[in-house]
C-alpha positions in Angstrom: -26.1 -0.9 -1.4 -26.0 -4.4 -2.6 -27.8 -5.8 -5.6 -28.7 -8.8 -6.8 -26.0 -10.2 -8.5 -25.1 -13.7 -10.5 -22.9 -15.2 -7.8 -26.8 -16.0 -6.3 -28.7 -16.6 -9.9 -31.3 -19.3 -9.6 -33.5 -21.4 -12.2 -36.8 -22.1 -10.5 -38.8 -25.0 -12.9 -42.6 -24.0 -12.4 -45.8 -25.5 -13.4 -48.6 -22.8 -13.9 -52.2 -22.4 -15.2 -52.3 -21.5 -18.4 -54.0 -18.1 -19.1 -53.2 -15.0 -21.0 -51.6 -13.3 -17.4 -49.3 -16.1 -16.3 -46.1 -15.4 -17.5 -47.0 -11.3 -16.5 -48.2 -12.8 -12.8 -44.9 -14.5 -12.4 -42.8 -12.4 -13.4 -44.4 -9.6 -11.1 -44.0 -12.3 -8.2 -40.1 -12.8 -8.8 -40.0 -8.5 -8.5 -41.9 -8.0 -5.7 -39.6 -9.8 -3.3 -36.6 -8.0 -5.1 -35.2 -10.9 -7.6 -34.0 -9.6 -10.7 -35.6 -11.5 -13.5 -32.4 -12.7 -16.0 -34.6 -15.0 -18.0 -38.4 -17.1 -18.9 -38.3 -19.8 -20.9 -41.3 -22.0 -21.7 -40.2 -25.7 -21.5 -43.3 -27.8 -21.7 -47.1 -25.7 -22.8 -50.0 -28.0 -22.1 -53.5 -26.8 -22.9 -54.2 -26.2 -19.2 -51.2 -25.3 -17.6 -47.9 -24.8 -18.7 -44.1 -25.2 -17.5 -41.6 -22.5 -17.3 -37.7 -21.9 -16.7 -37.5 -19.1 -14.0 -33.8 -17.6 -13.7 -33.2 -14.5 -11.8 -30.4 -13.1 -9.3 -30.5 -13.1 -6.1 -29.1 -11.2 -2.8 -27.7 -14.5 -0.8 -29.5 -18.3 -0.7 -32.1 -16.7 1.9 -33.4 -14.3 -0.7 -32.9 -17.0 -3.3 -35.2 -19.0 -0.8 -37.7 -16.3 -0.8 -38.0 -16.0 -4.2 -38.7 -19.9 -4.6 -41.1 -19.5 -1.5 -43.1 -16.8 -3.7 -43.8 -18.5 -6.7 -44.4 -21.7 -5.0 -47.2 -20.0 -2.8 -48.9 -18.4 -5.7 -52.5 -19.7 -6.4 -52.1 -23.3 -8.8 -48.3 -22.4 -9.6 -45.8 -25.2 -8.0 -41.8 -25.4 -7.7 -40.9 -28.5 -10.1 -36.9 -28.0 -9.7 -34.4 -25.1 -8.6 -31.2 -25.0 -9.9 -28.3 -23.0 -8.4 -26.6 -21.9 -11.2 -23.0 -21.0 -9.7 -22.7 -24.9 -8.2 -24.2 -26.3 -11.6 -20.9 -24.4 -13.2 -19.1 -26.1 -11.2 -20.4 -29.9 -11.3 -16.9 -31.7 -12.0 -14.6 -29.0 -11.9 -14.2 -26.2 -14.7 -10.7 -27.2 -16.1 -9.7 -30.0 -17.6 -6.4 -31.7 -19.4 -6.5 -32.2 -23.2 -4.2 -33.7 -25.7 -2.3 -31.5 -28.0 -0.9 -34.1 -30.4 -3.2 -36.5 -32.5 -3.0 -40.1 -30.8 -4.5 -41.9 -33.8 -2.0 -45.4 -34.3 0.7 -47.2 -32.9 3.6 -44.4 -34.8 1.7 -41.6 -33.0 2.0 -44.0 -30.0 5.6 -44.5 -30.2 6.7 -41.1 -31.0 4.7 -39.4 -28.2 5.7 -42.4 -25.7 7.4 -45.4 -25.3 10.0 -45.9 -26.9 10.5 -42.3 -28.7 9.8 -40.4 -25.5 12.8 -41.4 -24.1 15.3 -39.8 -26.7 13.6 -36.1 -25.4 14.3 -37.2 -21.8 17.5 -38.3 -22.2 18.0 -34.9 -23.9 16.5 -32.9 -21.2 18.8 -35.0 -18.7 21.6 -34.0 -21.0 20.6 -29.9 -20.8 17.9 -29.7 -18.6 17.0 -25.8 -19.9 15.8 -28.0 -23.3 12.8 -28.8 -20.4 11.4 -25.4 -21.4 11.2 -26.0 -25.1 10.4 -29.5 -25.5 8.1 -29.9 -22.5 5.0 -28.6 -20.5 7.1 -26.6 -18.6 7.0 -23.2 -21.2 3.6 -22.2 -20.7 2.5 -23.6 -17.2 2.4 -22.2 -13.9 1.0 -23.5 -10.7 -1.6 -21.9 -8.1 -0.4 -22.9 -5.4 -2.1 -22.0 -1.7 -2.8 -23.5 1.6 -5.9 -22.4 1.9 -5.6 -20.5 4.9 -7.1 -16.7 3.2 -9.6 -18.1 0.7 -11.3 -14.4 -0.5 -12.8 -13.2 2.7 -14.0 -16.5 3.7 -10.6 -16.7 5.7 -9.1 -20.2 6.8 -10.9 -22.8 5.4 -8.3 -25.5 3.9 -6.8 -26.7 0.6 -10.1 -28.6 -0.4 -12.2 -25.9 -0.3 -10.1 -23.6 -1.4 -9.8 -25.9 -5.0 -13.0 -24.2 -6.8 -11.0 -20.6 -6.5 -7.5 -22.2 -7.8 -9.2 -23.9 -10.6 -11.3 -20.6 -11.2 -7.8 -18.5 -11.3 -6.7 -21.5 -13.9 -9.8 -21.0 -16.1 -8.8 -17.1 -16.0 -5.5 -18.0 -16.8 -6.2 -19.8 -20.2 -8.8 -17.5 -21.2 -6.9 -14.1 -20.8 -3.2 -15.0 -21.6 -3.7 -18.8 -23.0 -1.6 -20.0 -19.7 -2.2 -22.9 -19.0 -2.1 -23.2 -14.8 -3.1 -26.3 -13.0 -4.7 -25.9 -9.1 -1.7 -26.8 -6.4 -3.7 -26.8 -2.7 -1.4 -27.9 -0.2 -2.8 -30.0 3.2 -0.4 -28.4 5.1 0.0 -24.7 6.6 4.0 -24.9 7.9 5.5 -22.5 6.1 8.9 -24.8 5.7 6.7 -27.4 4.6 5.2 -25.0 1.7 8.7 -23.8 0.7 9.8 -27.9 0.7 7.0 -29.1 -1.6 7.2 -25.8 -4.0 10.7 -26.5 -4.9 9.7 -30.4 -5.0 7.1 -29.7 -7.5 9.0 -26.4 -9.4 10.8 -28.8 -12.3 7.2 -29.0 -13.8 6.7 -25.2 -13.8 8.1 -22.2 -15.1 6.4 -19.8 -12.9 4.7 -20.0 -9.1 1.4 -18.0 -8.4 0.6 -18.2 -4.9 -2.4 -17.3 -3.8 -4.8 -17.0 -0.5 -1.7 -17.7 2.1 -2.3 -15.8 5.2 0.0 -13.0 6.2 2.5 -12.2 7.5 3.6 -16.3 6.4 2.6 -15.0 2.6 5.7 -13.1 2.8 8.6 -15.6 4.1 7.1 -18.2 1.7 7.6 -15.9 -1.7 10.8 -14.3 -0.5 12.4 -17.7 0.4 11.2 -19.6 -2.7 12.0 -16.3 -5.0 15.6 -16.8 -3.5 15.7 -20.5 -3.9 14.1 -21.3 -7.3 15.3 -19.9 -10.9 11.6 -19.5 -12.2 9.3 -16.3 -11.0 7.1 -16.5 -7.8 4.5 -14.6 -7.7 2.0 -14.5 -4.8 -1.4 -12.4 -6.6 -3.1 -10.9 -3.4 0.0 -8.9 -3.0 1.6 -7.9 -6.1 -1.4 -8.2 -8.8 -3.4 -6.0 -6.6 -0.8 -3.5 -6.4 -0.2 -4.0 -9.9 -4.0 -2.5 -10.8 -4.2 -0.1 -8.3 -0.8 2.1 -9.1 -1.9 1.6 -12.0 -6.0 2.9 -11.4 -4.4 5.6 -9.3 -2.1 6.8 -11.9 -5.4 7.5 -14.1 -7.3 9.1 -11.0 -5.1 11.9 -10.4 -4.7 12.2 -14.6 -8.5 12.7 -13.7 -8.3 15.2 -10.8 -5.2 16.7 -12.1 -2.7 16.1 -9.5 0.8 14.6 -9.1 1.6 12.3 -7.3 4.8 13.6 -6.0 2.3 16.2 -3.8 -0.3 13.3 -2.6 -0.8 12.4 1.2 -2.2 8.7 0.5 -4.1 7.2 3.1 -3.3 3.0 3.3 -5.9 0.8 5.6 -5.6 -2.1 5.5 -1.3 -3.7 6.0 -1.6 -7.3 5.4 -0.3 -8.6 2.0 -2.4 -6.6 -0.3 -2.0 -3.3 1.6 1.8 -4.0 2.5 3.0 -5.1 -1.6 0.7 -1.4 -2.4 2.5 0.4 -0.4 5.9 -0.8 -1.5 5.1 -0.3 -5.2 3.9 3.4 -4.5 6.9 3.9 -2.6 8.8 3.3 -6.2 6.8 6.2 -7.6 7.6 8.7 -5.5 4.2 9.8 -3.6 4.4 12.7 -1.2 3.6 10.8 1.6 2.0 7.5 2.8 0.1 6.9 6.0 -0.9 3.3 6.7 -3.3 2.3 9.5 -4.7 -1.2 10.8 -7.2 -2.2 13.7 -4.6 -0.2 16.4 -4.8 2.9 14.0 -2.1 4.4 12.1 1.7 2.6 11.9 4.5 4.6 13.2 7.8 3.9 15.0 6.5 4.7 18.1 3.7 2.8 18.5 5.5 -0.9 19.8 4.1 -4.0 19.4 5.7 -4.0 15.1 6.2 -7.3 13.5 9.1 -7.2 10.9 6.0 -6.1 7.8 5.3 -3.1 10.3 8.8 -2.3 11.0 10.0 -2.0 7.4 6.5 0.0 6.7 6.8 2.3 9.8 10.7 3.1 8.8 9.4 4.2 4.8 6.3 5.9 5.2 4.8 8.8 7.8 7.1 11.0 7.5 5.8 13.4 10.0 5.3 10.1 12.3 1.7 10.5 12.9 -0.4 8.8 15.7 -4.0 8.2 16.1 -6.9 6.5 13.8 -7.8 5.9 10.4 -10.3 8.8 11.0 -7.6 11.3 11.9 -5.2 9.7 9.1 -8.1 11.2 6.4 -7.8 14.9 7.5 -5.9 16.4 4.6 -5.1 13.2 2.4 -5.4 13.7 -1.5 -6.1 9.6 -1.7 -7.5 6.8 0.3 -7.0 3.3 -0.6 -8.1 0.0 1.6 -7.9 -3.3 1.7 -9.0 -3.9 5.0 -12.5 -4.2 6.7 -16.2 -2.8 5.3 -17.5 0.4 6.7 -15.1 2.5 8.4 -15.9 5.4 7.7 -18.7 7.4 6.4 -19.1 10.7 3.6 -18.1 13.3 6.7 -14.9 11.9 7.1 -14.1 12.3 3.1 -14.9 15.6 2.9 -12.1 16.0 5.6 -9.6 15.2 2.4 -8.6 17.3 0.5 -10.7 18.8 -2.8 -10.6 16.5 -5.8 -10.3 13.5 -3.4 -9.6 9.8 -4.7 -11.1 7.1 -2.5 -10.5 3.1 -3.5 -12.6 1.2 -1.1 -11.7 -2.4 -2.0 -12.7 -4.6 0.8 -14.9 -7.1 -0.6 -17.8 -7.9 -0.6 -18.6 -4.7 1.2 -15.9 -2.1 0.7 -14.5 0.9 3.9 -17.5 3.4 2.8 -19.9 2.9 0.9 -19.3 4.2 -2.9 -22.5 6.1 -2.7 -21.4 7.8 0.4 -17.8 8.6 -1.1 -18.8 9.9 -4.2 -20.6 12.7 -2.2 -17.3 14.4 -1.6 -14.6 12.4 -3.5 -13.7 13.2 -7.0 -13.1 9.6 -8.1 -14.3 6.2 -6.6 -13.2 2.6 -7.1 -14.2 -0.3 -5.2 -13.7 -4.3 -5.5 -17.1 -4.9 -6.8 -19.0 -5.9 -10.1 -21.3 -3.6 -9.9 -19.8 0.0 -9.8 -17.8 1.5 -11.8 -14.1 1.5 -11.7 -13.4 -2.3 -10.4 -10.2 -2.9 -9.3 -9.1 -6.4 -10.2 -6.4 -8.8 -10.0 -7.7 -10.0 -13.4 -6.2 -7.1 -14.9 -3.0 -7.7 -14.1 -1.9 -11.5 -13.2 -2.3 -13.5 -16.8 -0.8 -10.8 -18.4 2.1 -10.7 -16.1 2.6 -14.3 -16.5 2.2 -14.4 -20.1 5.4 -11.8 -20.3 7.2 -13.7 -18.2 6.8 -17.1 -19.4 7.2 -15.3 -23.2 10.5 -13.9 -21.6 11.3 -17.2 -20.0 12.5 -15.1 -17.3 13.8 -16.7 -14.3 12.6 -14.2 -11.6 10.5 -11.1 -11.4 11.3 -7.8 -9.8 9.2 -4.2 -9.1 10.4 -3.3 -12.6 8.4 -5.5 -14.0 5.2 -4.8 -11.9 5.8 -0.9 -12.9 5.5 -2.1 -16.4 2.5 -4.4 -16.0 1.1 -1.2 -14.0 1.8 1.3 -16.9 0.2 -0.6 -19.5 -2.9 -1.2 -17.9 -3.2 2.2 -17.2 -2.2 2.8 -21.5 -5.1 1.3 -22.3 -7.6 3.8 -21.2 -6.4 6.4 -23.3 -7.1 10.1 -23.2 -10.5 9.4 -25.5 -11.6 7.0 -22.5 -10.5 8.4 -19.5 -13.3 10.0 -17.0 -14.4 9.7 -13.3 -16.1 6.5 -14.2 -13.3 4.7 -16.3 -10.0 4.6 -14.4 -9.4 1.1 -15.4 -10.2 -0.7 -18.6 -12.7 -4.2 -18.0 -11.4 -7.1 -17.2 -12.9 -8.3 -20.7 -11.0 -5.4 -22.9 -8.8 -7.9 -25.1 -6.3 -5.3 -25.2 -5.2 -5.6 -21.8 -3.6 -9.0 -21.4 -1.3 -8.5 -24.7 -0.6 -4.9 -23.5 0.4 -6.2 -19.9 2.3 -8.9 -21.7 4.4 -7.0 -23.8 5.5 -4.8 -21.1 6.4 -7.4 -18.7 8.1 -9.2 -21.8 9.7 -6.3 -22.5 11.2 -5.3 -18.8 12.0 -8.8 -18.2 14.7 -8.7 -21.2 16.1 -5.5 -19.9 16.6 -7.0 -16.3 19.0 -9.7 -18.2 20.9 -7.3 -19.9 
C-alpha cells in the first residue's frame, strides 16, 4: 500500500560517463529499485563524463539507502553527495521573527523604544485590554506541548518535538496569516503545564496545545479554559473532530443518508476519538459505539477512567459488549483513530450498504483503503496519497483566525459546529463525489470560509 512519498525525497550528486544512454541508464537504475524519479538536473558536463542532480522519493532511509547503493554500483557512475531533502528544510529552523516597523534612525528608534515605548506601556498598565490593540498579543497564539504524543512517534520530549511546533507555526502564517511562535515545555506535570500556560498567557490571545498524551490532554485544556480569558484549544482533539463531522456530513450527502439513522462505529477513545465523539453527539447520530484495545466501551465493562465513564454514560445505547469486529456488524459509519490494520474488507461488508469507513491512523490507517473501498461506499484516510485526507490543516488556522478576528475570550462546541459546516460548504454540490468529501488543504477558500464562521459564532456567544 505505501508509496514513495516526499517525507523520504533524496538528491543523489552523481558523476557518470558521458554517452548518449546515461541520463536513460540512470534514470532506469533509480526505477528498478522502486524510487520515484522527481527530478535530473545536469550540474557540471565535461567532455568525458558528466555530473548530475538525482532527486527522487523514497519509501523510508533504507530504500533511500538502496537507491544511493544502485547508482553508486553502476559501471563508472559514483555518489558525489546525497542530500536529504526533508532535514535540509529544516537547517535552522523554518520560522523566523521579522520587524514590522521600519528601524531606519534614531526617531524610528525612539518611537518604537526607549523613551516612546513607555507611554504604550503605561497605557496598557492603565487598561490592560488596550494589550490587544497596541501589541503582539492580537494575532499570536502559542503551540504549546510537552512532547509526550509527538504524531505517532509517542513520548519523545519538548526538543524533539520543536520541528512539528514550528511546522504547525509555518501552517499557521501561511493559511490564516497567524502568527504562532513554538512553546515546548521540559516538564510533563500536568500542574506544572497549567502553572507556566497562565505564566506565559499575557503574551497570547489564544493557546493551541498540541501532542499532550491523554487522558492529561484533557485536565490541562479544561483547567486552563476555566482559568484564562483567551481560547484554548488543544488540535488533536477538537481540529480533528472539526474535519471529520465535517467530511462525514459530506459522506452521507454522498450515500444519501441521515445521520439521525447512523450506527457509527468509533475506535480509537484517546483525545482524537474522545472530542469526535462529543462533537457527533451535538448532531444527533442514531447511535455511537466506541471501542479500544479491551473492545467496545460500555457501563458494564469496569475498569473506566473518568473519559470512559462520560463516553460509556452517552453512547451504546443498547449497551453492547464484545470487539471492534462485532461493533462493525450493522454500522452505517466507521471512523478510527486508533491503531493500523484491524480489520480487513470481510468485516466491512458486515456494515450496512452504502458504508462510510474513515481509517485515519497514521501512517498506516485500521484497513487498508484498497481493502475498504471493496465494500464501502466512501473512504477517507489520514494520508497524502488517497483521496479524501482528513486533516487538522483544514480546520485549526481558520479557527484561530475567527477567533482572534472576534477577539473572543473562549471557545465552545458552537464554534467547532461552525468551523465544521464551512469546511464542509466549500465542496459544493458541483464538487461533491466519493472521491472529494473534503476540499485540499491548499483550497484558499477554506481558511477565510472557516474564519468567518468561527468569527461569526463567536459574536453570537457574547450576545
Amino acid at each position: 500500500m505505501p508509496v514513495p512519498g516526499p517525507g523520504y525525497s533524496i538528491t543523489v550528486r552523481v558523476e557518470a560517463p558521458a554517452s548518449s544512454t546515461a541520463a536513460g541508464d540512470l534514470t532506469t537504475a533509480v526505477g528498478r529499485v522502486g524510487g520515484v524519479l522527481t527530478a535530473f538536473d545536469v550540474v557540471e558536463s565535461h567532455p568525458d563524463s558528466i555530473v548530475v542532480d538525482i532527486s527522487a522519493n523514497a519509501l523510508s532511509e533504507n530504500h533511500a539507502q538502496d537507491i544511493t547503493q544502485t547508482l553508486d554500483s553502476m559501471p563508472g557512475v559514483r555518489v558525489r553527495k546525497v542530500s536529504d531533502r526533508t532535514f535540509l528544510i529544516h537547517l535552522g529552523g523554518k520560522i523566523e521573527v521579522s520587524p514590522k516597523v521600519a528601524l531606519r534612525n534614531r526617531d524610528d528608534l525612539s518611537r518604537a523604544y526607549t523613551p516612546g515605548v513607555a507611554r504604550v506601556c503605561q497605557a496598557i498598565a492603565a487598561n490592560p485590554e488596550d494589550a490587544r490593540r497596541l501589541t503582539i498579543k492580537r494575532n499570536t497564539v502559542a503551540v504549546l506541548t510537552d512532547g509526550s504524543a509527538v504524531l505517532g512517534l509517542g513520548n519523545i520530549g519538548p526538543a524533539a518535538a520543536l520541528p512539528v511546533m514550528e511546522g504547525k507555526a509555518a501552517l499557521f502564517k501561511k493559511f490564516a496569516d497567524v502568527d504562532a511562535w513554538p512553546v515546548c515545555l521540559d516538564t510533563q506535570d500536568t500542574e506544572e503545564i497549567i502553572m507556566i500556560a497562565k505564566a506565559l498567557a499575557p503574551v497570547y490571545a489564544g493557546i493551541n496545545l498540541e501532542d499532550i498524551a491523554a487522558p492529561r490532554c484533557f485536565e490541562i485544556e479544561k483547567r486552563l479554559r476555566e482559568q484564562l480569558d483567551i481560547p484554548v484549544f488543544h488540535d488533536d482533539q477538537h481540529g480533528t473532530a472539526i474535519v471529520v463531522v465535517a467530511a462525514l456530513r459530506n459522506a452521507l450527502r454522498v450515500v444519501g443518508k441521515n445521520i439521525e439513522d447512523c450506527k457509527i462505529v468509533v475506535s480509537g477513545v484517546g483525545a482524537a476519538g474522545s472530542a469526535i465523539i462529543r462533537l457527533l453527539l451535538r448532531k444527533g447520530p442514531g447511535d455511537i459505539v466506541a471501542a479500544d484495545i479491551d473492545g467496545i466501551v460500555h457501563s458494564a465493562r469496569g475498569n473506566l477512567d473518568d473519559n470512559l465513564t462520560w463516553i460509556a454514560e452517552h453512547t451504546n445505547k443498547e449497551q453492547q459488549a464484545g470487539t471492534l469486529h462485532e461493533a462493525l456488524v450493522g454500522a452505517d459509519v466507521f471512523i478510527g483513530v486508533s491503531a493500523p490494520n484491524l480489520f480487513g474488507a470481510e468485516q466491512v461488508e458486515t456494515m450496512k450498504s452504502d458504508a462510510v469507513v474513515f481509517a485515519l491512523a497514521n501512517p498506516d490507517p485500521e484497513i487498508d483503503p484498497l481493502e475498504a473501498g471493496k465494500h464501502a461506499a466512501v473512504v477517507a484516510t489520514g494520508r497524502s496519497d488517497f483521496p479524501n485526507q482528513i486533516n487538522n490543516v483544514l480546520a485549526f488556522p481558520g479557527v484561530f483566525r475567527g477567533l482572534l478576528d472576534a477577539q473572543a475570550h473562549h471557545i465552545d462546541d458552537s464554534m467547532l459546529l461552525a468551523a465544521a459546516d464551512a469546511i464542509a460548504d466549500v465542496v459544493d454540490n458541483g464538487k461533491l463525489n466519493a472521491s472529494y468529501i473534503v476540499p485540499s488543504v491548499f483550497d484558499s477558500a477554506v481558511a477565510p470560509a472557516v474564519a468567518d464562521a468561527v468569527k461569526k459564532a463567536a459574536k453570537a456567544a457574547k450576545q
